[in-house]
C-alpha positions as CSV (number, residue, x, y, z in Angstrom):
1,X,41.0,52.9,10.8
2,X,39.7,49.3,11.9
3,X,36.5,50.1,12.3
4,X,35.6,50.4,8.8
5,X,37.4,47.4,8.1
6,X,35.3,45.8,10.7
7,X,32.1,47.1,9.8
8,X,32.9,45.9,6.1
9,X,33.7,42.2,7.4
10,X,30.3,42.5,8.9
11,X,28.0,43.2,6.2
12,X,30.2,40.8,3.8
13,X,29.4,38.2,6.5
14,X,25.6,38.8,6.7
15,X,25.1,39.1,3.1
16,X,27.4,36.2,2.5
17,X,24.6,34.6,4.9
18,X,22.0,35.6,3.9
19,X,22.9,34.4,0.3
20,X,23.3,31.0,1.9
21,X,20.1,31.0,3.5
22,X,18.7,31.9,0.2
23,X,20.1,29.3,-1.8
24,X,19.0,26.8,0.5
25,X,15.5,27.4,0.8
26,X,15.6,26.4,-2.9
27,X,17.5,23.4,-2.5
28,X,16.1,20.5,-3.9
29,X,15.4,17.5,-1.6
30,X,15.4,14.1,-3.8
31,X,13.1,11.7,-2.3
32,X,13.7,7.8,-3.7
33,X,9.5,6.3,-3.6
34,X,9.6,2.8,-4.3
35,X,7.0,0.3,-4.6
36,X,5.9,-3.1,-6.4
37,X,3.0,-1.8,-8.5
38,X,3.0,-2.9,-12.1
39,X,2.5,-0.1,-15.5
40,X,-1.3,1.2,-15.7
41,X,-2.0,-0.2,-12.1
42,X,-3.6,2.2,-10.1
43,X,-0.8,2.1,-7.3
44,X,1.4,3.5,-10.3
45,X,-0.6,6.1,-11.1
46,X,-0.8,7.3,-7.4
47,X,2.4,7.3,-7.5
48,X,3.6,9.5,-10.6
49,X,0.4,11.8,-9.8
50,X,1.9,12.6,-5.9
51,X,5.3,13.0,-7.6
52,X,4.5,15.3,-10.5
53,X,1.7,17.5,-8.4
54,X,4.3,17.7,-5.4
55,X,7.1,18.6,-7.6
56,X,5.2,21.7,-9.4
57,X,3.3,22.7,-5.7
58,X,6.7,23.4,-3.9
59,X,8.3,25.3,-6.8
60,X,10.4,22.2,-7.7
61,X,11.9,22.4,-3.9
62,X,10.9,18.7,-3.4
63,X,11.2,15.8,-6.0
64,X,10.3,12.3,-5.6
65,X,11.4,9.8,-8.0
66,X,9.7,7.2,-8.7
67,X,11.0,3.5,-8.7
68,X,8.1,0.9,-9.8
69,X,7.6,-2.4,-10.3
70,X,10.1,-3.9,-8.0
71,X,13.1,-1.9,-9.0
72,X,14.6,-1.4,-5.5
73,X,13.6,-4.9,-4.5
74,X,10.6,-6.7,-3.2
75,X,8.3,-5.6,-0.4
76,X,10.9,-7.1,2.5
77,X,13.6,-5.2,0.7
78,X,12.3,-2.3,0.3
79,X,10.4,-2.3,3.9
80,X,13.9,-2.7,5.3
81,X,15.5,0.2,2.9
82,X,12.8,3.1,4.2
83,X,13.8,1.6,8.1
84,X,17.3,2.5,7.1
85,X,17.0,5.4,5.2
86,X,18.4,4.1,1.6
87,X,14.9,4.6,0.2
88,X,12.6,7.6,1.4
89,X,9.6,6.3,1.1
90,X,6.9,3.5,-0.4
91,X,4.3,2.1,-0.5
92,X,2.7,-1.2,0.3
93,X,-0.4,-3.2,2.5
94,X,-0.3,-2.3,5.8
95,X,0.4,-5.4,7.0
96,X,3.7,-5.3,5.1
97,X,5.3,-2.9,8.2
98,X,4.1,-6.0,10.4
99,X,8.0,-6.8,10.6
100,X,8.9,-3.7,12.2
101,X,5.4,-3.6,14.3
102,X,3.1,-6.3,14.4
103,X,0.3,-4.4,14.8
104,X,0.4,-2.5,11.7
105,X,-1.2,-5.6,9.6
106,X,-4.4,-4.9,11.4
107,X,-5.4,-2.1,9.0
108,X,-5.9,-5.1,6.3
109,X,-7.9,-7.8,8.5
110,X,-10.6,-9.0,5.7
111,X,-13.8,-8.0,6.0
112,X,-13.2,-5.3,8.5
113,X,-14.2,-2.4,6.2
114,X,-18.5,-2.0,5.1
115,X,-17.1,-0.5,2.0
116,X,-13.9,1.2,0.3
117,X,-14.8,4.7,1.3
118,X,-14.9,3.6,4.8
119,X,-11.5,1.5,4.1
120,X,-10.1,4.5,3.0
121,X,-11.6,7.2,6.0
122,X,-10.5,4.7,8.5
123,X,-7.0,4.5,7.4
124,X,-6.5,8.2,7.0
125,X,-3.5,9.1,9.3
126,X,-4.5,12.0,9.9
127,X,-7.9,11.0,11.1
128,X,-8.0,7.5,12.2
129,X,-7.4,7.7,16.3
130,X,-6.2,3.7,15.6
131,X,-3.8,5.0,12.9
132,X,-2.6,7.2,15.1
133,X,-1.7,5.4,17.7
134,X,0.0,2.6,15.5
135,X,1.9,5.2,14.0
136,X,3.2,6.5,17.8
137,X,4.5,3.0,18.0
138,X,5.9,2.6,14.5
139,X,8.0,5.9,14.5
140,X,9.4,4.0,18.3
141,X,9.9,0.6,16.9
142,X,11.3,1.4,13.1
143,X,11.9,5.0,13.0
144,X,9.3,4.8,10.0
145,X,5.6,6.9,9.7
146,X,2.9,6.3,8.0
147,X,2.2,9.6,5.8
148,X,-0.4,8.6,3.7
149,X,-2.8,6.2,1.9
150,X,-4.4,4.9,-1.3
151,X,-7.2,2.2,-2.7
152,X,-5.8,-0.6,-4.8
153,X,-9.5,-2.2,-5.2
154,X,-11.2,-5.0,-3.8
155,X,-9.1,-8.1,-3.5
156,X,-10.9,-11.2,-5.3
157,X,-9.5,-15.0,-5.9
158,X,-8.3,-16.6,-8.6
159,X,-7.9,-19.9,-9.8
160,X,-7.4,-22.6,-12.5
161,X,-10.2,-24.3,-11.1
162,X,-13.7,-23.2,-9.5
163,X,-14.1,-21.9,-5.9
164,X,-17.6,-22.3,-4.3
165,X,-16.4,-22.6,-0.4
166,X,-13.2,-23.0,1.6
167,X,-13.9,-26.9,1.1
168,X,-12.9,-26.6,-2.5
169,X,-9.1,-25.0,-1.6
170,X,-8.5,-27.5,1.0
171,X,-4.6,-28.6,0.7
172,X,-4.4,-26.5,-2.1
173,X,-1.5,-23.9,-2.5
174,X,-2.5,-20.6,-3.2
175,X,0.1,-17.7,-3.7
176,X,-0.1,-14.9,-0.8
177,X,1.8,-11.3,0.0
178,X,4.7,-12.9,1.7
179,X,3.1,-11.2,5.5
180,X,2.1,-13.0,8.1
181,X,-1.7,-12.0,7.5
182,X,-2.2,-13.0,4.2
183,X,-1.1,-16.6,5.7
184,X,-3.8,-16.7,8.1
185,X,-6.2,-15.0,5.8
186,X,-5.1,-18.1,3.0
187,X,-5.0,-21.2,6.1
188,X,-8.7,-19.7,7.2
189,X,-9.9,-20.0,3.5
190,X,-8.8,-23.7,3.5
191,X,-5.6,-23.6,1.3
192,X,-2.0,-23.6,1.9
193,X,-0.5,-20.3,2.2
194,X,2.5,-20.2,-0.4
195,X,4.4,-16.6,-0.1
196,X,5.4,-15.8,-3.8
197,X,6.7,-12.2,-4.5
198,X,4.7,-10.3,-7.0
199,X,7.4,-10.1,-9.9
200,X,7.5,-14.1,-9.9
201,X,3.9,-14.1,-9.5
202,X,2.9,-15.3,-12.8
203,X,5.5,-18.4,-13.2
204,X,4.6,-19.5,-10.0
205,X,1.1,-19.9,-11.4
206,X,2.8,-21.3,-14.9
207,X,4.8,-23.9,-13.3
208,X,2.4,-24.6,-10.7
209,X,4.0,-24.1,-7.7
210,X,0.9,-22.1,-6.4
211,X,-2.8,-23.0,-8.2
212,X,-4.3,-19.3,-7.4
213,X,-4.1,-16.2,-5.9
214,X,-5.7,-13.1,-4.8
215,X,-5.6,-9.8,-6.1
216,X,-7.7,-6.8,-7.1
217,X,-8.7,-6.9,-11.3
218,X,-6.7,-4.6,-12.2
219,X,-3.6,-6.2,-10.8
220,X,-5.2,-9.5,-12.2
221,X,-5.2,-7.9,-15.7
222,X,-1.8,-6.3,-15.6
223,X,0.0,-9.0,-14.2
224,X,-1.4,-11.1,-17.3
225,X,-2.8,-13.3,-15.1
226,X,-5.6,-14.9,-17.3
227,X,-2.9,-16.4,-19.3
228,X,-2.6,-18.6,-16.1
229,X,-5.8,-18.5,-14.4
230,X,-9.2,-19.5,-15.3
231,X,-11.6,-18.5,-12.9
232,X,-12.2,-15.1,-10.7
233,X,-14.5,-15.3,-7.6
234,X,-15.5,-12.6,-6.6
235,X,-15.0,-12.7,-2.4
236,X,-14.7,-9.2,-1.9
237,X,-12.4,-10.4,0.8
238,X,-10.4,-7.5,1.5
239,X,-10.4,-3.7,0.4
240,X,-7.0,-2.9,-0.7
241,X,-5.6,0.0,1.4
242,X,-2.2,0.4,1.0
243,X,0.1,2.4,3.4
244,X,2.7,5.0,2.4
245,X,5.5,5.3,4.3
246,X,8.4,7.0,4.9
247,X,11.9,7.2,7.1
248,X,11.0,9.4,9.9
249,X,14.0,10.9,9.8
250,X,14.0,12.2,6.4
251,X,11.0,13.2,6.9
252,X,11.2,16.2,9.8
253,X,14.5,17.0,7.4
254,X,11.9,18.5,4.8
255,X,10.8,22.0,6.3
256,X,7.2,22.2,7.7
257,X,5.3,24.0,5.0
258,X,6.5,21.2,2.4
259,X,5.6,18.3,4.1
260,X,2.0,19.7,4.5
261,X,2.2,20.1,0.9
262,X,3.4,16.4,0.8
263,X,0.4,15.8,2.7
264,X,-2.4,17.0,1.2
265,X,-1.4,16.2,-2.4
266,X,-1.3,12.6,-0.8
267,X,-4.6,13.4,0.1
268,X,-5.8,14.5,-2.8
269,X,-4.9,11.5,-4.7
270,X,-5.7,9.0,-2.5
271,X,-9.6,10.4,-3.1
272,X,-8.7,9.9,-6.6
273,X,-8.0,6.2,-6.5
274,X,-11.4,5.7,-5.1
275,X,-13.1,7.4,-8.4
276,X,-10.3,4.9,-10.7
277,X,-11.4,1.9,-9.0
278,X,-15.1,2.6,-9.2
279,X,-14.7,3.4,-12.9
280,X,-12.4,0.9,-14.0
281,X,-14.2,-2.2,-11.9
282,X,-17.0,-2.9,-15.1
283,X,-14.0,-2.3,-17.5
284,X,-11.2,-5.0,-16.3
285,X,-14.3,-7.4,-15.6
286,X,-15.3,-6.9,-19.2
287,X,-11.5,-7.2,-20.6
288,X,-11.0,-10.0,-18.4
289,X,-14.0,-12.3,-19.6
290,X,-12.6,-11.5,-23.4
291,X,-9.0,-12.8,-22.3
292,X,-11.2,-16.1,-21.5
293,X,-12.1,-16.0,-17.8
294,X,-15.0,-16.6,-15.9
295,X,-16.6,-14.8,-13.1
296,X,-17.9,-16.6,-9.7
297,X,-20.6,-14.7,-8.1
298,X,-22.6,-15.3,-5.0
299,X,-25.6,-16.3,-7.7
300,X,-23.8,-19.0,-9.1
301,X,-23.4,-20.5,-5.7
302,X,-20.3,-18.7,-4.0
303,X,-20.6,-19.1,-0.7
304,X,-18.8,-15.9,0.7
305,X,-20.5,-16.4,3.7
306,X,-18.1,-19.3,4.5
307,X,-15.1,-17.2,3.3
308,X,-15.9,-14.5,6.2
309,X,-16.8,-16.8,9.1
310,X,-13.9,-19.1,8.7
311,X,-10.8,-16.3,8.0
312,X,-12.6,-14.0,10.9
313,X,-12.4,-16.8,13.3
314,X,-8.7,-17.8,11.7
315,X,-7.6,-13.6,12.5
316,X,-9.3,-14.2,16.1
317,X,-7.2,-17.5,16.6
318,X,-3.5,-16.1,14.9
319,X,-4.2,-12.1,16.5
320,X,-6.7,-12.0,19.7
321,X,-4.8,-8.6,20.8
322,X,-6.5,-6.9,17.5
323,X,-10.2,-7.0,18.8
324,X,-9.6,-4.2,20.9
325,X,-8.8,-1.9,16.9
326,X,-10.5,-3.8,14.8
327,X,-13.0,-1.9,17.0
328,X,-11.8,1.2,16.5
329,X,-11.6,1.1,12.8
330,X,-15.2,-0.3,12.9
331,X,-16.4,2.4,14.6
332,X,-15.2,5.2,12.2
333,X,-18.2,6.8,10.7
């Protein structure tokens, strides 16, 4: 007479299971993205493009909210909240990570890249063998991966005055990403570095605690910067890669075949900030020089020549240990 009873307790069981398993495999996983971008900038519209293809791609099984313009903090803030787990993911410069590895500001040494399709190929992590091998280190040192990238622009200066050569910012402070890099990139240039977090960026420039800055145009336009700034010279300095990143422990927690998803929507995207920047470059120049500022180029006596030799030999001086990548990335086709 138990055996029924027993068999009965059985198949309850399994289908109870089974239920179970069923229900979770359409849990939804919340992921918290953070980052400093600013409305219309094209970091922002990376990020709500990942988060709305993602969401309809796995069936609504993964979500990731998006928190902009400084919401969950500054870059040091929310650096520390991915390390810890409090925030998912985000996005950022490379060299932003530099506080949990070093070596991970390489990936923005000016000039490195001939181009932003090349920036953007030799920062791919799945491709790049130097990415790869920073990213080894990274999950070691900060339990933190690199999952992804995306172009911001070209990074140019601004200023209330004229820029021909590093001559003219000597002892001059100029606002930088509050990284170690954008110090040496700044103190090779000829100014004084002057860390200034983006959200106080433009009252820094108001009150004069910093006399210019560097940013791509769109960021220039967004920020409202030519209410504060006169002149853009176009350096070319940097391209603007930025990294996204996420806890590496969240990130095994989301099954296989949705991270891949994760992946290649990143992917996808990433292309897609490439085609904004080259169509929006004439547009925020133009928009720009009707808000009242006025372009540097090399034909009116820019010397950017000057700008490359003296920050190169500035990076060589600050981080000799880089030759060895900046090699690497170099050599990607």
């Amino acid at each position: 007479m138990t055996k029924p009873r027993t068999a009965f307790a059985f198949v309850a069981t399994a289908l109870a299971a089974l239920c179970l398993a069923a229900g979770s495999a359409h849990a939804q996983i919340k992921l918290r993205y953070a980052h400093v971008g600013v409305a219309n900038a094209p970091q922002t519209l990376y990020a709500d493009e990942v988060a709305k293809l993602v969401k309809e791609r796995t069936a609504g099984r993964v979500e990731i909210q998006v928190f902009a313009n400084s919401q969950l903090g500054g870059v040091g803030e929310m650096v520390d909240g991915v390390k810890s787990g409090a925030i998912a993911m985000g996005h950022h410069d490379f060299a932003s990570l530099g506080k949990i590895l070093p070596t991970t500001a390489v990936f923005n040494t000016p000039f490195a890249y001939r181009d932003a399709a090349h920036a953007l190929r030799a920062t791919d992590p799945r491709t790049s063998p130097a990415l790869q091998e920073v990213n080894k280190q990274l999950v070691a040192a900060g339990g933190m991966r690199i999952v992804g990238n995306l172009f911001q622009g070209t990074r140019h200066l601004t200023s209330k005055e004229k820029v021909l050569s590093p001559k003219d910012m000597a002892g001059k402070k100029y606002r930088g990403v509050p990284v170690k890099l954008w110090s040496t990139m700044l103190t090779g240039m000829g100014a004084v570095a002057t860390p200034v977090e983006v959200s106080e960026l433009a009252t820094a420039l108001a009150t004069g605690l910093v006399v210019g800055q560097e940013n791509p145009l769109p960021n220039i336009f967004n920020l409202k910067l030519y209410e504060v700034q006169k002149f853009v010279m176009l350096t070319g300095h940097m391209q603007s890669v930025l990294s996204v990143f996420v806890n590496e422990r969240i990130w095994q927690g989301i099954p296989a075949g949705d991270r891949k998803i994760i992946e290649d929507t990143m992917a996808e995207v990433s292309a897609k900030t490439l085609a904004w920047d080259n169509e929006t470059f004439a547009k925020y120049r133009k928009d720009l020089e009707a808000k009242g500022m006025t372009f540097v180029e090399a034909k009116d006596g820019l010397d950017i020549a000057a700008f490359q030799k003296a920050v190169l030999a500035q990076v060589d001086k600050d981080f000799p240990d880089w030759k060895p990548l900046v090699a690497q990335i170099q050599a990607v086709k």
